[in-house]
Z-matrix of the N, CA and C atoms (Angstrom, degrees):
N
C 1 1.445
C 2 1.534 1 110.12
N 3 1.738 2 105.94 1 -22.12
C 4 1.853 3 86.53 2 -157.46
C 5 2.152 4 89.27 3 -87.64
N 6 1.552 5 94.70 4 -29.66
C 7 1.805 6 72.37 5 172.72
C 8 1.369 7 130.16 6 -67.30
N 9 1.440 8 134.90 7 8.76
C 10 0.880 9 151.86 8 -138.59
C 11 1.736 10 97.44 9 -131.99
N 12 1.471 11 109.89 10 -17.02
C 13 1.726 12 131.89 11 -155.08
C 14 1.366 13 101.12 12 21.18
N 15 1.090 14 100.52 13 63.22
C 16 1.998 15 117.83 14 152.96
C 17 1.175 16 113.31 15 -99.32
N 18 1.780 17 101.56 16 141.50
C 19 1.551 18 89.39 17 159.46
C 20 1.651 19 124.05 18 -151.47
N 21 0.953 20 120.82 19 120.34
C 22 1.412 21 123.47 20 -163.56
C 23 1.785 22 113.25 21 -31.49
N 24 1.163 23 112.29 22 106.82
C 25 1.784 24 95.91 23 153.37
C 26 1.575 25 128.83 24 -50.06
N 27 1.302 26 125.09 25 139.99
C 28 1.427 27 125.42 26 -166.80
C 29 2.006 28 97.86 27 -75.57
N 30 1.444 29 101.22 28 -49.00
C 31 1.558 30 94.23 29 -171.80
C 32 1.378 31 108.89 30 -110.35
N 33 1.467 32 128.99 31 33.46
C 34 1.729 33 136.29 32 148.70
C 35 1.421 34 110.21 33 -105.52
N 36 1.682 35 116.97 34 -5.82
C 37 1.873 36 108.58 35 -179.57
C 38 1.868 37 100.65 36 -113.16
N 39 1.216 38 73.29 37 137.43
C 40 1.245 39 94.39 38 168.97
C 41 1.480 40 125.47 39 -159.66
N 42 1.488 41 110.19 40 126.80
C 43 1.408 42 127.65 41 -155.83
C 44 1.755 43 99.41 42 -102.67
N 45 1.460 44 99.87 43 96.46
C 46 1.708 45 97.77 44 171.70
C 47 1.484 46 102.41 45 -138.16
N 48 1.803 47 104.09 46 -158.72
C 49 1.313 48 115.12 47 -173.34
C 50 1.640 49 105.46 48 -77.88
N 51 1.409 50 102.59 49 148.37
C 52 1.763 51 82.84 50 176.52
C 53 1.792 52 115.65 51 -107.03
N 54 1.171 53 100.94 52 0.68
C 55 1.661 54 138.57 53 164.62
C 56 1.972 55 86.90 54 -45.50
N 57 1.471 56 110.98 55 -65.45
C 58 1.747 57 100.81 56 172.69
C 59 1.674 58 114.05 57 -74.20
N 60 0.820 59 115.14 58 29.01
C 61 1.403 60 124.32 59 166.78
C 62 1.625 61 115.09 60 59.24
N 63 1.271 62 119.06 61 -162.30
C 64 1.993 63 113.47 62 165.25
C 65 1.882 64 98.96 63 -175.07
N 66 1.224 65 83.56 64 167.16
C 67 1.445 66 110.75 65 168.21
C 68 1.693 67 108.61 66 -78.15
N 69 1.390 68 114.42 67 163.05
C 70 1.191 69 100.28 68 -178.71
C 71 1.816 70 91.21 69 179.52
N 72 1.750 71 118.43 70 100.30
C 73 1.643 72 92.78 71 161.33
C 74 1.843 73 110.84 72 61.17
N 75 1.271 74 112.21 73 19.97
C 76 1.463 75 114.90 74 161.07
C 77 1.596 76 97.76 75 85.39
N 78 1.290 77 126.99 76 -1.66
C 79 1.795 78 114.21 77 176.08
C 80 1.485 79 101.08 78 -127.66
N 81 1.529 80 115.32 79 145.42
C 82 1.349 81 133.20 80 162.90
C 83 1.510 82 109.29 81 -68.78
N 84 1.226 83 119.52 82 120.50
C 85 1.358 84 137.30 83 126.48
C 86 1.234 85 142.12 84 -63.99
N 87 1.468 86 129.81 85 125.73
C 88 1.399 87 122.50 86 170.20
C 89 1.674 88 76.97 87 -174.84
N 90 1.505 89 80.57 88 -176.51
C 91 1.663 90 123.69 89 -163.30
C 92 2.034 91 91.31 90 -62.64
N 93 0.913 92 116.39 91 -85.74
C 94 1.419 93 112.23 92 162.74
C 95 1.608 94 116.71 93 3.75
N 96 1.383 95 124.72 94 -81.09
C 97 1.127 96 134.21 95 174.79
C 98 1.548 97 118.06 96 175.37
N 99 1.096 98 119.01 97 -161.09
C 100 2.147 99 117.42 98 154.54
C 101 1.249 100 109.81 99 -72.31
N 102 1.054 101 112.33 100 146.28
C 103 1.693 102 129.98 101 147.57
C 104 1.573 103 112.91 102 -143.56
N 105 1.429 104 84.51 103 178.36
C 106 1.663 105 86.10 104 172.64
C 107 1.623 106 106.34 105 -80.37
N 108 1.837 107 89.01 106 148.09
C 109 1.870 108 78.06 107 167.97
C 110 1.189 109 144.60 108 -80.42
N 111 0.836 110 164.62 109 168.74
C 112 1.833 111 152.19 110 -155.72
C 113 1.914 112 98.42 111 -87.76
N 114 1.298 113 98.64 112 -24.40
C 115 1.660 114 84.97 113 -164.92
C 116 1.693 115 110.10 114 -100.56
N 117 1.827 116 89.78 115 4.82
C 118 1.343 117 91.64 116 169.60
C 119 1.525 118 124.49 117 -108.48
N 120 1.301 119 94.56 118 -5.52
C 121 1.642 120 100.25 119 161.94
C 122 1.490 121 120.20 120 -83.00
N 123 1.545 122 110.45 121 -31.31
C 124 1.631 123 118.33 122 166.38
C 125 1.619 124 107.62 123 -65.70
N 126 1.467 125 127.01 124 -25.68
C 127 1.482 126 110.61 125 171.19
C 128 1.629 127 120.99 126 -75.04
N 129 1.571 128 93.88 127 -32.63
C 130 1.500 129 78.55 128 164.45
C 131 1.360 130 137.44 129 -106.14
N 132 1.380 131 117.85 130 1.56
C 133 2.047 132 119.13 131 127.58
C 134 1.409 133 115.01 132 4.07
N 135 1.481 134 79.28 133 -74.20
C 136 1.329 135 110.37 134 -144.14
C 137 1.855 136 94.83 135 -73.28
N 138 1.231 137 125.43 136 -69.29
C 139 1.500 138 134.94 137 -169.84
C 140 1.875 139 82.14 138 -39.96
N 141 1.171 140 126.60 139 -52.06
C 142 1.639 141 132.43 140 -173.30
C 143 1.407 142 86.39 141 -47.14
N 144 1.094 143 119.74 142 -99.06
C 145 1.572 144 126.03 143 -162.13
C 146 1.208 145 102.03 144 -40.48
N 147 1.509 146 162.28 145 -64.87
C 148 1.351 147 158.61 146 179.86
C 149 1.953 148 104.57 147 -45.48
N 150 1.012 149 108.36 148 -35.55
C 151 1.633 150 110.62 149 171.06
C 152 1.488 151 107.35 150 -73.31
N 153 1.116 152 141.54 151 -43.88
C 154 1.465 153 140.87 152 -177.92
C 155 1.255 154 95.48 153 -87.49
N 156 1.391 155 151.24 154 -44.63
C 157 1.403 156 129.84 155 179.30
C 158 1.869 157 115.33 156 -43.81
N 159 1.519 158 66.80 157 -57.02
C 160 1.765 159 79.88 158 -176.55
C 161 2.090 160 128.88 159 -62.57
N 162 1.423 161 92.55 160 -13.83
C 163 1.550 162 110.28 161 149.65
C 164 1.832 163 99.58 162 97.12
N 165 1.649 164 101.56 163 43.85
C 166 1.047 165 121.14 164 -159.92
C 167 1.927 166 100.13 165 -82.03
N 168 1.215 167 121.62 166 121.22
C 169 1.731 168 120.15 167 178.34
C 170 1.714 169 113.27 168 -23.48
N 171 0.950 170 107.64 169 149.30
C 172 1.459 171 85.06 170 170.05
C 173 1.984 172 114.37 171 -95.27
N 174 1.524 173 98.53 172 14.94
C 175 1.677 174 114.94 173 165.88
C 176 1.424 175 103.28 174 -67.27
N 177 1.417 176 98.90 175 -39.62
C 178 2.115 177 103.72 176 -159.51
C 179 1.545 178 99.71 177 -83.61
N 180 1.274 179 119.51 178 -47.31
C 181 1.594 180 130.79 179 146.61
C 182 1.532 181 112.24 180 -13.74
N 183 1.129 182 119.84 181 -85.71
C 184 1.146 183 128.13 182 162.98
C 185 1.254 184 139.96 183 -4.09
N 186 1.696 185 92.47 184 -60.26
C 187 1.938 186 118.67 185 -154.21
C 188 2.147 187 82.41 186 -88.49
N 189 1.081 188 86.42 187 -55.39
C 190 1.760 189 85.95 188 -177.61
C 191 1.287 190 112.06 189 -44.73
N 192 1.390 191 112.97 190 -31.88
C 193 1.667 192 92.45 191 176.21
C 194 1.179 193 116.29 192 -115.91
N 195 1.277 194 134.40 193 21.48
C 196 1.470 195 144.17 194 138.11
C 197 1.548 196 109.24 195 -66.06
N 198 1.241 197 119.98 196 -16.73
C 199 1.465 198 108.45 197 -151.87
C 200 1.791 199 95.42 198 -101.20
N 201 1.739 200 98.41 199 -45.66
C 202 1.469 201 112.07 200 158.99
C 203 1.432 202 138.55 201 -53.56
N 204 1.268 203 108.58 202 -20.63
C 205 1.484 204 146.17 203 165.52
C 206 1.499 205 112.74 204 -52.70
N 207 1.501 206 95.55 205 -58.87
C 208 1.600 207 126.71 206 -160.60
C 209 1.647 208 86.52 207 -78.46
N 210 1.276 209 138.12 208 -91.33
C 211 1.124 210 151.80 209 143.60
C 212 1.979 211 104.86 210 19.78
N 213 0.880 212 103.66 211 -93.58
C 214 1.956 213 117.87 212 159.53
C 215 1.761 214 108.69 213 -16.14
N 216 1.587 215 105.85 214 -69.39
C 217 1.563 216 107.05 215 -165.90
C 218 1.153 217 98.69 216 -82.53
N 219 1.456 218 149.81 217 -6.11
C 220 1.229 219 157.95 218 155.74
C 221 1.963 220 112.02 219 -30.78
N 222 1.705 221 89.17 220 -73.78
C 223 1.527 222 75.11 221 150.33
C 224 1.216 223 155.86 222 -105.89
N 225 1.705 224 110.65 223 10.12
C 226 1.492 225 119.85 224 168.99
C 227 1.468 226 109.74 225 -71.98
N 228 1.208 227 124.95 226 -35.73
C 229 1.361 228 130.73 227 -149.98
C 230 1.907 229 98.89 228 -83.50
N 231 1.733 230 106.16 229 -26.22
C 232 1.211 231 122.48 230 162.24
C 233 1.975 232 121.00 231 -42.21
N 234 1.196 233 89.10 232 -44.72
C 235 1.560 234 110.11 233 -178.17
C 236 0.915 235 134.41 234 -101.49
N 237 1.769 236 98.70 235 -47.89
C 238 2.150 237 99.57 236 155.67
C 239 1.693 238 120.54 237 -96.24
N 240 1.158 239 117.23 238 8.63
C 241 1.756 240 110.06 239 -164.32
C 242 1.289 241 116.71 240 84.30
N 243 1.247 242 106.36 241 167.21
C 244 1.525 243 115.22 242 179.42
C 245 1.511 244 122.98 243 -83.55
N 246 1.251 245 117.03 244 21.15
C 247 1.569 246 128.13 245 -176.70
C 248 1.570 247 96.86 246 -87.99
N 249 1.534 248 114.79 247 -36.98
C 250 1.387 249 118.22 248 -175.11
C 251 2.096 250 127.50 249 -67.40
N 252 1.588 251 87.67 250 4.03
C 253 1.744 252 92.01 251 170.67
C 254 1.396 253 108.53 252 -61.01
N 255 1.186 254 103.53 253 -83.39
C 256 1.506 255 101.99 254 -159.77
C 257 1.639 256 108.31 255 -61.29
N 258 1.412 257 144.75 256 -56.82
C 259 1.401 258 94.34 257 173.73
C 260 1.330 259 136.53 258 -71.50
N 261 1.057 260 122.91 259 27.93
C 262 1.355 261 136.55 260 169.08
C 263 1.773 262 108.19 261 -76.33
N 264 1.495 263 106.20 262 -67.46
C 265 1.417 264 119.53 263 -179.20
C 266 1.908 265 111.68 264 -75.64
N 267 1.047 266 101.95 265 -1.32
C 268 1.686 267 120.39 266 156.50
C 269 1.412 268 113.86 267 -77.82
N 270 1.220 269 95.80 268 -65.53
C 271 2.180 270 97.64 269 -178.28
C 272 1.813 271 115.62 270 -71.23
N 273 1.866 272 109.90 271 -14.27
C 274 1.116 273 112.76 272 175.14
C 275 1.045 274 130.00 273 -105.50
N 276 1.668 275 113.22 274 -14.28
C 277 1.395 276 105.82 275 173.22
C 278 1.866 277 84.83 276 -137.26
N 279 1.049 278 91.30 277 93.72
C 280 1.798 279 89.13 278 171.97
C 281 2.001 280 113.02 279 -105.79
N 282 0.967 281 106.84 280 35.47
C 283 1.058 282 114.76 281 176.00
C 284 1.524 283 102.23 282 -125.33
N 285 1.263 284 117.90 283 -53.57
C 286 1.681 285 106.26 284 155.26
C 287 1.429 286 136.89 285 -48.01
N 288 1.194 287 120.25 286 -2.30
C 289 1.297 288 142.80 287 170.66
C 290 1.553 289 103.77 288 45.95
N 291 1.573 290 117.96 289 -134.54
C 292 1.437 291 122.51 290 -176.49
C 293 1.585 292 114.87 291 -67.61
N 294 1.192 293 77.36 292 -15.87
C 295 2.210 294 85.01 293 -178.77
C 296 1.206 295 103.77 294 -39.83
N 297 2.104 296 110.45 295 -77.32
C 298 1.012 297 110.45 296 178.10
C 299 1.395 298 154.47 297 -63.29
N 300 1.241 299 99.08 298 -17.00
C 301 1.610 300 110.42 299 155.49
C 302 1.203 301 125.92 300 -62.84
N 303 1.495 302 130.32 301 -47.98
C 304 1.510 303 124.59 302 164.85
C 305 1.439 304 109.38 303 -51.78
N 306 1.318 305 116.70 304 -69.02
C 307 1.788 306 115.98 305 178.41
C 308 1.420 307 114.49 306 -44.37
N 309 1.536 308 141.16 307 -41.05
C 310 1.128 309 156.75 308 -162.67
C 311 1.381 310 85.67 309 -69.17
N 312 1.570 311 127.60 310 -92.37
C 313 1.347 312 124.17 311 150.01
C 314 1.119 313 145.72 312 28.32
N 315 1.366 314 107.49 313 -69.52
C 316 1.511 315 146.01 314 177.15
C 317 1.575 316 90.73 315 -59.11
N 318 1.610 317 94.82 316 -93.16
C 319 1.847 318 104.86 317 -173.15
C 320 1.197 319 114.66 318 -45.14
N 321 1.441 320 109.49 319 -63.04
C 322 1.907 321 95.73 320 -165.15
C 323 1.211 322 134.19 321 -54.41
């Protein structure tokens, strides 16, 4: 590491089993495979809900989570292919229903 002039953070390293999997850069790791991570689907909840409080279009609504979308299958699609959009933007935005899958589609 030090030729490399790296240097470990004391409270971001941590040396465990990877059998319990980890966070990593917004995707879950473990033995299983990738996913998204849990605390990165609660950030963008949440950025959602702070956009509609704030009386945000539901166009701009939208684009944020197409864009996060885009961003997301970026690196699943790395690992599983590109078959994995649409149920992806199915299990993530299932309240947008077919909308977002054609548009998702479309853009990415």
């Amino acid at each position: 590491m030090a030729q490399l002039h790296l240097e470990l953070h004391p409270l971001k390293t941590f040396i465990g089993r990877i059998s319990r999997g980890f966070d990593f850069l917004g995707y879950w790791f473990s033995p299983q495979g990738l996913s998204v991570a849990g605390k990165t689907i609660e950030r963008m909840l949440e950025k959602v809900r702070r956009l509609y409080e704030q009386g945000a279009s539901s166009g701009r609504i939208l684009s944020y989570q197409l864009q996060w979308g885009r961003w997301v299958r970026t690196g699943l699609d790395g690992v599983f292919g590109v078959g994995v959009r649409s149920g992806f933007d199915r299990l993530v935005f299932p309240s947008l229903g077919s909308r977002c899958v054609t548009r998702c589609d479309a853009v990415g």
